[in-house]
SEKOL-149582 format. One line per field, with one value per residue (C-alpha): residue number from 1; residue in three letters; z negated, y negated, x. Coordinates in nm, 2 decimals, padded with zeros to 4 digits, always signed. Each point is the difference from the previous one (the first is absolute). Example, Ala and Ser with C-alpha at 12.3 -4.5 7.8 and 13.67 -1.06 7.14 Angstrom:
2
pos <- 1|2
code <- Ala|Ser
up <- -00.78|+00.07
north <- +00.45|-00.34
east <- +01.23|+00.14
***
This chain:
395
pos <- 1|2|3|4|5|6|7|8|9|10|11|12|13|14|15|16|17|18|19|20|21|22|23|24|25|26|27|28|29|30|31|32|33|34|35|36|37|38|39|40|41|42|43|44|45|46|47|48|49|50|51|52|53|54|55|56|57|58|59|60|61|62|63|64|65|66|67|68|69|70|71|72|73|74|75|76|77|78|79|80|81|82|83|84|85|86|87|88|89|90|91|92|93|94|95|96|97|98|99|100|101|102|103|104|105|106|107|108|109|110|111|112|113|114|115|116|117|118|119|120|121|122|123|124|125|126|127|128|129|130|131|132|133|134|135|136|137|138|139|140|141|142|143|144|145|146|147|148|149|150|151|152|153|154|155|156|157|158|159|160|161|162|163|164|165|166|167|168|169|170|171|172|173|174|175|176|177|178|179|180|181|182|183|184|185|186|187|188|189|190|191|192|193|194|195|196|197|198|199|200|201|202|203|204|205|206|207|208|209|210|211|212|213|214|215|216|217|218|219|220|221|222|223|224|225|226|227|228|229|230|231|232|233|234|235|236|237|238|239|240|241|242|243|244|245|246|247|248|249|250|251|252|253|254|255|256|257|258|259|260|261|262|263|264|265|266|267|268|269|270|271|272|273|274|275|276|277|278|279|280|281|282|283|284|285|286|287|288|289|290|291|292|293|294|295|296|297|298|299|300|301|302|303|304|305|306|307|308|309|310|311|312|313|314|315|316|317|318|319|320|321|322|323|324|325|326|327|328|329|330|331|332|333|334|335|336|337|338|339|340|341|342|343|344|345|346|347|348|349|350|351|352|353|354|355|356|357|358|359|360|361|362|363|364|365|366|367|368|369|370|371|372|373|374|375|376|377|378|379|380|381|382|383|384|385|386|387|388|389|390|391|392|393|394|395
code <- Unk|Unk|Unk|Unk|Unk|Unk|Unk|Unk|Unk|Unk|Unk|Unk|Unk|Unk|Unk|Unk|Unk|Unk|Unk|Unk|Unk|Unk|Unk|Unk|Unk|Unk|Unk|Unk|Unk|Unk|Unk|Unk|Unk|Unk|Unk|Unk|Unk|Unk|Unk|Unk|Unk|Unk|Unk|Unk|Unk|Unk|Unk|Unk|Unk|Unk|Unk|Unk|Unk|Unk|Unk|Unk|Unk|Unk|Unk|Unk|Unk|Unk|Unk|Unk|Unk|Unk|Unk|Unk|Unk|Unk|Unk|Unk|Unk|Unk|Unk|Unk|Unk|Unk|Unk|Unk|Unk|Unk|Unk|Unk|Unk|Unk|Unk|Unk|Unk|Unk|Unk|Unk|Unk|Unk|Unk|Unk|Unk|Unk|Unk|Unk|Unk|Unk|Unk|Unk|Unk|Unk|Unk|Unk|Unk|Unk|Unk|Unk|Unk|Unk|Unk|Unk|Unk|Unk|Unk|Unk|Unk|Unk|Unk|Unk|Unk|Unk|Unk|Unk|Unk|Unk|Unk|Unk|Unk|Unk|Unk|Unk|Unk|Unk|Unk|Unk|Unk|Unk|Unk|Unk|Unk|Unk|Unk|Unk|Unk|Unk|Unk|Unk|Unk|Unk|Unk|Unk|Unk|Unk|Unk|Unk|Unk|Unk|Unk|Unk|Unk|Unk|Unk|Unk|Unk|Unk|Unk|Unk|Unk|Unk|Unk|Unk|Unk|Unk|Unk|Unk|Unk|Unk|Unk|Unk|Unk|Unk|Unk|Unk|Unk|Unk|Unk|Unk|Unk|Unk|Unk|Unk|Unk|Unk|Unk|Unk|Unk|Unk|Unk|Unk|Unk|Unk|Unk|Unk|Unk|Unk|Unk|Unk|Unk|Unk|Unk|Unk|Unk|Unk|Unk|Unk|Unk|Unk|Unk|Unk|Unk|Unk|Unk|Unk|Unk|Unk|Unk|Unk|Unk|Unk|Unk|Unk|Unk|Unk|Unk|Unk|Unk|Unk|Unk|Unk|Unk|Unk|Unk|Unk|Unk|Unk|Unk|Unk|Unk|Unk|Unk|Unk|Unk|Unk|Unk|Unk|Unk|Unk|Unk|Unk|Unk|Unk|Unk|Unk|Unk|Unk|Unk|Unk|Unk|Unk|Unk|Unk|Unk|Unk|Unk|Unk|Unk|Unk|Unk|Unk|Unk|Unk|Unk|Unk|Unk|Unk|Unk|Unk|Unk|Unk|Unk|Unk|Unk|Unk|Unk|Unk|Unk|Unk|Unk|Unk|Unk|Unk|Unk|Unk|Unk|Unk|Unk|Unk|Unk|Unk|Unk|Unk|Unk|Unk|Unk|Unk|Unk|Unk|Unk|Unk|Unk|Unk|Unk|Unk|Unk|Unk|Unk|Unk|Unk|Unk|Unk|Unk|Unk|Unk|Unk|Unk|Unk|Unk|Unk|Unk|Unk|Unk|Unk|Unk|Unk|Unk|Unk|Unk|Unk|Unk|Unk|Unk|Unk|Unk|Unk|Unk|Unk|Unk|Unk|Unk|Unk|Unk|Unk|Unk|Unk|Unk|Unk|Unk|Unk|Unk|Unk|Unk|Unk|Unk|Unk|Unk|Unk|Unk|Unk|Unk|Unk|Unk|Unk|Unk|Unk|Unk|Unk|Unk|Unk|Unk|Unk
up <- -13.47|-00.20|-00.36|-00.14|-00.08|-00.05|-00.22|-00.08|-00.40|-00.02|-00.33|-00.13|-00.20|-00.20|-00.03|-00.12|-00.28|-00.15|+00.04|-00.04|+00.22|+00.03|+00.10|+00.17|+00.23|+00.09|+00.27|+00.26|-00.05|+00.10|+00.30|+00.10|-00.04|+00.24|+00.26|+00.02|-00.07|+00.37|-00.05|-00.08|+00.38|+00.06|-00.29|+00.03|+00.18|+00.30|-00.04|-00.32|-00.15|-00.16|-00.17|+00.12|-00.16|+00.35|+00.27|+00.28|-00.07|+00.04|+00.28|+00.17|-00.13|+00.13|+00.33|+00.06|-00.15|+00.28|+00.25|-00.02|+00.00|-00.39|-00.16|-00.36|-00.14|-00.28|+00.10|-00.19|-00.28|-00.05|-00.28|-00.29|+00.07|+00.06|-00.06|-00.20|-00.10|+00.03|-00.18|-00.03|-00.35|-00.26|-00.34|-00.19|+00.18|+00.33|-00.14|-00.14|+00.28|+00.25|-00.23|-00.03|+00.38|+00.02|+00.01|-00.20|-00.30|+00.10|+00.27|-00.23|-00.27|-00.36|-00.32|-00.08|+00.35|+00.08|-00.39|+00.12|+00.33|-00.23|-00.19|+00.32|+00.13|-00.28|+00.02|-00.29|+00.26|+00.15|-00.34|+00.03|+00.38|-00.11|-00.23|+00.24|+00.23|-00.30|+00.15|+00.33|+00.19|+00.18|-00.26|-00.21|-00.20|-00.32|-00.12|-00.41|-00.14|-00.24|-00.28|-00.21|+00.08|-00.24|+00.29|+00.19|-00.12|-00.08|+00.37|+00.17|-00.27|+00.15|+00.37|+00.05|+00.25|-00.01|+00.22|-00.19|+00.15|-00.15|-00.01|+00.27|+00.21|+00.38|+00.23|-00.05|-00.34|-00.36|+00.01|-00.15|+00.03|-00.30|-00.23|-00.33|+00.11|+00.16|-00.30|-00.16|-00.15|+00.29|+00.13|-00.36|+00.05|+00.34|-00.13|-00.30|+00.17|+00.27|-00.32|-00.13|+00.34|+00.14|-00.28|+00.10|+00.22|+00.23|+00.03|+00.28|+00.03|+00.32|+00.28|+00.31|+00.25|+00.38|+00.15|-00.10|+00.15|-00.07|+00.00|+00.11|-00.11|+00.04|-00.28|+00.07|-00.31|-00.06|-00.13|+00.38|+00.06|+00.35|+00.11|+00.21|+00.14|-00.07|-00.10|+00.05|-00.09|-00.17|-00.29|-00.11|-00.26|-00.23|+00.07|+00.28|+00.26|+00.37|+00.29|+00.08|+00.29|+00.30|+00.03|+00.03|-00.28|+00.19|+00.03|-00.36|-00.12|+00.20|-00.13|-00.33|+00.04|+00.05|-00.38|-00.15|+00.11|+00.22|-00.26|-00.28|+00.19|+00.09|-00.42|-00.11|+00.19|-00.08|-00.35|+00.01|+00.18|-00.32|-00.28|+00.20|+00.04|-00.40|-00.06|+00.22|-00.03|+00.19|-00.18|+00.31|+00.37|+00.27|+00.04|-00.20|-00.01|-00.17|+00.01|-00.01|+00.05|+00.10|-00.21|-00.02|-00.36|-00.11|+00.32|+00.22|+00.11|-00.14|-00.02|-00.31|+00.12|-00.19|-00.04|+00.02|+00.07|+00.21|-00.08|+00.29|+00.41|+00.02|+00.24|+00.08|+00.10|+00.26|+00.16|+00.03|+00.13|+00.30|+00.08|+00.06|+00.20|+00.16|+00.06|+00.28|-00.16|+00.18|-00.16|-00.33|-00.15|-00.34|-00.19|-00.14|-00.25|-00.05|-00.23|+00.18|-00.25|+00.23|+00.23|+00.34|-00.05|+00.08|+00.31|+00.16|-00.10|+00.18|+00.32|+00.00|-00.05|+00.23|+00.24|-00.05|-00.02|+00.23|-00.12|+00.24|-00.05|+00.16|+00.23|-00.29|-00.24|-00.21|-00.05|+00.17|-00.08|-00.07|-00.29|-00.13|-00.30|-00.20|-00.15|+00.12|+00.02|+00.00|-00.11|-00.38|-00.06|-00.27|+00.01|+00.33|+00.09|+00.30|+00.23|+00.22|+00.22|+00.23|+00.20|-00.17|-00.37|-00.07|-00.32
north <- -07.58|-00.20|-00.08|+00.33|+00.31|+00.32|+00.28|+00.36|+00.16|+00.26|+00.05|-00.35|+00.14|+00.27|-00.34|-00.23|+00.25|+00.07|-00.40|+00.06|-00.14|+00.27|+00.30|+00.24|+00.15|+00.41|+00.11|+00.04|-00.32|-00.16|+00.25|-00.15|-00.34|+00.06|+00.21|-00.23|-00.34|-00.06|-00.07|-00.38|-00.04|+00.06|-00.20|-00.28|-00.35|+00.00|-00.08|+00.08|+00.21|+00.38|+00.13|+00.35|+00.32|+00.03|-00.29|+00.16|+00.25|-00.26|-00.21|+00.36|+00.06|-00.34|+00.04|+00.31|-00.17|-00.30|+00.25|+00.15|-00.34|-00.09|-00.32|+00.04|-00.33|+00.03|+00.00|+00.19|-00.24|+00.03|-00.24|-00.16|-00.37|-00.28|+00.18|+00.06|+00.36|+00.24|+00.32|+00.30|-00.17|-00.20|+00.17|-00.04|+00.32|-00.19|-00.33|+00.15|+00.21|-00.37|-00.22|+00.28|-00.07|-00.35|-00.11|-00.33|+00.03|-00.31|+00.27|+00.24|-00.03|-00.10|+00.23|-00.16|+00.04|+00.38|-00.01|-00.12|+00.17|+00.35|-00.14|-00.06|+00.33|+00.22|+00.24|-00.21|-00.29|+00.25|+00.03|-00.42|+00.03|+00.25|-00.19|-00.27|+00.27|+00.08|-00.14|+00.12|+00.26|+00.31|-00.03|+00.26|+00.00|-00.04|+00.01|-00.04|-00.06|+00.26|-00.08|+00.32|+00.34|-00.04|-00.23|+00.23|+00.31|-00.24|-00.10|+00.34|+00.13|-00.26|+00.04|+00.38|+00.03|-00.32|-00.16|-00.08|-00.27|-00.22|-00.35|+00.02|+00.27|+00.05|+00.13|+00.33|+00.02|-00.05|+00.13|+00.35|+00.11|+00.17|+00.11|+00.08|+00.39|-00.08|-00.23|+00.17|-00.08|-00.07|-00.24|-00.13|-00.06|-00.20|-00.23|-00.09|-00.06|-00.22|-00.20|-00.04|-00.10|-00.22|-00.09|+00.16|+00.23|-00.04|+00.20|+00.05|+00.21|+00.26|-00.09|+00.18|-00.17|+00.01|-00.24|-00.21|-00.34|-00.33|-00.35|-00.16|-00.42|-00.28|-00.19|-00.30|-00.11|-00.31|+00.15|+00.09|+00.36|+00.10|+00.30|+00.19|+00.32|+00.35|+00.30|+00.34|+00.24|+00.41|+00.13|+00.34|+00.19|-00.15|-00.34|-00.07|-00.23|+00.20|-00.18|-00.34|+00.05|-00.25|-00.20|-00.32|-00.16|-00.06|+00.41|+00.07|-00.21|+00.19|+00.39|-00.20|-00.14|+00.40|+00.02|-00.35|-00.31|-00.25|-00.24|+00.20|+00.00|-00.39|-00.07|+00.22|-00.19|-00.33|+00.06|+00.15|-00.31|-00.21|+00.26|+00.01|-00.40|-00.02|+00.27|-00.09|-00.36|-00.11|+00.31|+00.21|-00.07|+00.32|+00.26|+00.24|+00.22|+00.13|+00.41|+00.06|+00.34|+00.08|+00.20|+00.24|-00.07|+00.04|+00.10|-00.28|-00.15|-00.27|-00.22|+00.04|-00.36|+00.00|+00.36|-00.19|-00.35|+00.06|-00.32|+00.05|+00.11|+00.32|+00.22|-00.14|-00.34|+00.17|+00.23|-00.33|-00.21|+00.28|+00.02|-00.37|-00.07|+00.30|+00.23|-00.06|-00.09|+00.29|+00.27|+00.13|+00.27|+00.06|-00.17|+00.28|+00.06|+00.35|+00.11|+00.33|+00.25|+00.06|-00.08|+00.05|-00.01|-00.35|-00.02|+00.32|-00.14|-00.39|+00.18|+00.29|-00.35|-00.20|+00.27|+00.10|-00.42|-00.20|-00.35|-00.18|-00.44|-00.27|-00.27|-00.20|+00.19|+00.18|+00.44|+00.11|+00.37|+00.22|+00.08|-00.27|+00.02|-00.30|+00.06|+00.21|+00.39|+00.16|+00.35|-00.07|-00.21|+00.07|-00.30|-00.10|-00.29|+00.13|-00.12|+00.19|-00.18|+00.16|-00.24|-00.12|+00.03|+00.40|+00.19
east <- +09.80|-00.23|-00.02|-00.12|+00.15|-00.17|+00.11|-00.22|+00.09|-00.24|+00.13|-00.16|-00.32|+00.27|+00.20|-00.22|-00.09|+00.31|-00.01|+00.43|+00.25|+00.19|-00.30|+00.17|-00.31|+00.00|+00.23|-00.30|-00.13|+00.33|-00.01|-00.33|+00.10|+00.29|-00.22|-00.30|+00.23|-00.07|-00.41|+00.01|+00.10|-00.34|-00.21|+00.33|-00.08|+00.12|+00.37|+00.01|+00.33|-00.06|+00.25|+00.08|+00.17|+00.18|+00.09|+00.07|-00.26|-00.20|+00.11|-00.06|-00.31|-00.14|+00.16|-00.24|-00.30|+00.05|+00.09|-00.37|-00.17|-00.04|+00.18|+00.04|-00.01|+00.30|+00.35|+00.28|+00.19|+00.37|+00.01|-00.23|+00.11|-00.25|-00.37|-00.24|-00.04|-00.33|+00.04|-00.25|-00.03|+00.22|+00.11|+00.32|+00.22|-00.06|+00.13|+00.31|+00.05|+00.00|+00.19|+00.25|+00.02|+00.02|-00.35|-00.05|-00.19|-00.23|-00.15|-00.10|-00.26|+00.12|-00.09|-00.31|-00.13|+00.11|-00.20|-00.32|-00.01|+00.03|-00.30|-00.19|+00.11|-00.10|-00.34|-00.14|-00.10|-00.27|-00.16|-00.06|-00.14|-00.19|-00.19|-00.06|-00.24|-00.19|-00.31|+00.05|-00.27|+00.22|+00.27|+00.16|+00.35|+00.09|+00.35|+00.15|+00.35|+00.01|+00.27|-00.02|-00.01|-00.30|-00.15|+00.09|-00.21|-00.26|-00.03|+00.03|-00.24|-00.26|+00.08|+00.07|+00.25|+00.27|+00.30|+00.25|+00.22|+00.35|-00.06|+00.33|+00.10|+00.09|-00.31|-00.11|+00.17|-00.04|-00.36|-00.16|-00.36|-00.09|-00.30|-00.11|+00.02|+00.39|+00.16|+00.29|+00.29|+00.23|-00.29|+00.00|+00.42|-00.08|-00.18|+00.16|+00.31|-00.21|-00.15|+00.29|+00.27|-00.31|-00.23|-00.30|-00.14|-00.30|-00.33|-00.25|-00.31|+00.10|-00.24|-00.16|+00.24|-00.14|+00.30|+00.32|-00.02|+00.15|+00.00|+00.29|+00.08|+00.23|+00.07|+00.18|+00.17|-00.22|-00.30|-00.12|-00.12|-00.09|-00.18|+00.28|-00.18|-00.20|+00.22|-00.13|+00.26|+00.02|+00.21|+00.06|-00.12|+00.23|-00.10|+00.33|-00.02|-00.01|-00.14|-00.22|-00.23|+00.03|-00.28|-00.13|-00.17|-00.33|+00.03|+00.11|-00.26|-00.26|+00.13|-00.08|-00.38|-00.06|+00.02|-00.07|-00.17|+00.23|-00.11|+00.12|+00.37|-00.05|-00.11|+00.31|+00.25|-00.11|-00.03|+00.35|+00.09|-00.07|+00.14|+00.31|+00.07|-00.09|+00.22|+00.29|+00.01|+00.32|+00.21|+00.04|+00.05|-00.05|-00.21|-00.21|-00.21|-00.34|-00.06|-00.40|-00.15|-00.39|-00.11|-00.31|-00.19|-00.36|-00.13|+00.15|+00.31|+00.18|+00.32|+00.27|+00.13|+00.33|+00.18|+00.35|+00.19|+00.28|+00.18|+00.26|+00.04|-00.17|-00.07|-00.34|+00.14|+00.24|-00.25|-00.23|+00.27|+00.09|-00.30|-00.11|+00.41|+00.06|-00.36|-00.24|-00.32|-00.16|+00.20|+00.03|+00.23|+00.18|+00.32|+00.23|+00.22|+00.15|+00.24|+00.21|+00.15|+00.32|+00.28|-00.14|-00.39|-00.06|+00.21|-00.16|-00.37|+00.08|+00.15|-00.33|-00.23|+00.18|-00.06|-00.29|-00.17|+00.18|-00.05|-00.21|+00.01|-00.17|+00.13|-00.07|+00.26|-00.29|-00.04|-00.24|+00.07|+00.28|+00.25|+00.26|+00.26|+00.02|+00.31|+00.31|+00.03|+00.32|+00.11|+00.00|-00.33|-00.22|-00.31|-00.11|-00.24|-00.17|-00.41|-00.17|-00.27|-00.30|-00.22|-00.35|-00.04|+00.08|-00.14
***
């Protein structure tokens, strides 16, 4: 096992609002951070340590995986000694929660760190990108820390329909779209409280959205940002994360020019390139993410460049990563995750798809078609990681 070890708390964004060490995080987020511990054996270095909700679940569950051909590259860690440790993301719950277990506290960020990596992480840092595309053709967004209800009105009044978003929240949550025909009193009560727990609250116009996609970086802690991949991914109506699509980047960069300009896409990211090394300095090493939507406005499509900073792993990164290790490039697919509502359901859907895609893999150790789990699934799962793959590049 090498030096690092990997670790997945979905509950980090809820964390790193409440910005406490002791958060406590909602009983089915700590059921999803048990049933889906097992993904950073496929983002890990190889021979890199995850830390799993079940050992021998897992030495079983990798057993199977190398029986049909495909070598996760993570390896299941029985101890935190001697490495350094990757989480989904650092807040103060997850430090507790490690030196309560032993883990030195020269391997965990200090105060003043886990401080400025809420800064960074907070939906105010979109407002400053967003200035910095001001003079950019095929751009649209516009995003305002409102810290009144009074700013508030004021802003909805001007832009009609309105996203409300907390400054900190998990994915999917803390936002309301409202209007001047929808405010009401409760509305009134959720933002006040927002104001007052977080200090603001945070305004955007509600666009014509024709497609989620992302940009996915490196930053590597010394003032170095790297470009680290396309993300083309769906939500639900209520703004949660579903699926990424399988692709390569050539291809998601192609489903793109249909809408906007390849030079548009090529200006954005190298313009986010330099807003990101100005803002991150050497404060954060890992991954992140930027959410951008195309939109439909004024007759034409256009970018919103900056809908959020994901200052953490996120789902993008993983489907990226499996797709350049373990994907033929000639196939394409989608990257799952699906939350079952009961005992039983997930189990009965992984043997139907198991049956009814028979993973296929190359000589070479790459999918070329089929289904494949990327975590357990046993009677009681809830959250399943889960690809399927066809041959060429699908829908």
């Amino acid at each position: 096992m090498n030096g690092w070890l990997y670790l997945f708390n979905p509950e980090h964004d809820m964390a790193l609002a409440n910005f406490t060490p002791y958060y406590r995080p909602p009983r089915e987020i700590i059921r999803m951070g048990q049933d889906l511990s097992y993904l950073p054996l496929w983002y890990a270095e190889k021979g890199s340590g995850v830390k799993v909700a079940d050992e021998c679940l897992s030495a079983s569950f990798l057993a199977e995986c190398i029986s049909m051909g495909v070598h996760p590259g993570g390896v299941t860690a029985t101890t935190w000694e001697g490495t350094s440790i990757s989480p989904w993301g650092w807040d103060p719950a997850l430090v507790n929660r490690l030196r309560s277990e032993g883990v030195p506290a020269e391997r965990c960020p200090d105060e003043a760190e886990l401080r400025r990596i809420r800064f960074l992480s907070g939906r105010q840092r979109c407002v400053e990108v967003l200035k910095q595309f001001g003079d950019m053709d095929g751009i649209c967004g516009k995003a305002v820390e409102c810290l009144t209800i009074d700013d508030v009105r004021n802003f909805m009044e001007d832009a009609g329909e309105t996203i409300l978003k907390s400054p900190w929240s998990g994915s999917g949550r803390g936002l309301l779209r409202i209007s001047p025909d929808s405010w009401s009193e409760n509305v009134e009560g959720w933002v006040a409280r927002i104001i007052r727990t977080q200090g603001g609250i945070m305004g955007e116009p509600l666009y014509q959205k024709v497609c989620d996609f992302a940009m996915e970086f490196y930053a590597d802690g010394i003032a170095g940002v790297s470009f680290a991949g396309y993300s083309l991914f769906e939500t639900d109506s209520h703004g949660n994360y579903k699926l990424n699509l399988l692709l390569p980047d050539s291809a998601i960069e192609k489903r793109l020019s249909e809408y906007v300009p390849w030079e548009t896409l090529h200006a954005v990211k190298g313009r986010l390139l330099s807003c990101l090394r100005a803002l991150l300095g050497g404060d954060y090493t890992g991954y992140l993410g930027v959410d951008m939507m195309i939109c439909h406005e004024a007759g034409k499509y256009v970018i919103h460049p900056c809908v959020e900073i994901n200052l953490r792993m996120n789902m993008g990164v993983v489907s990226r990563l499996f797709f350049d290790r373990y994907v033929a490039p000639s196939s394409s697919g989608k990257y799952v995750v699906e939350h079952f509502q009961a005992d039983g359901e997930a189990i009965e859907k992984h043997h139907r798809l198991m049956a009814e895609s028979p993973l296929s893999v190359s000589d070479e150790g790459r999918i070329l078609q089929g289904y494949l789990s990327l975590t357990p699934v046993v009677s009681e799962t809830r959250y399943q990681a889960y690809v399927e793959v066809e041959n060429g590049e699908g829908r």
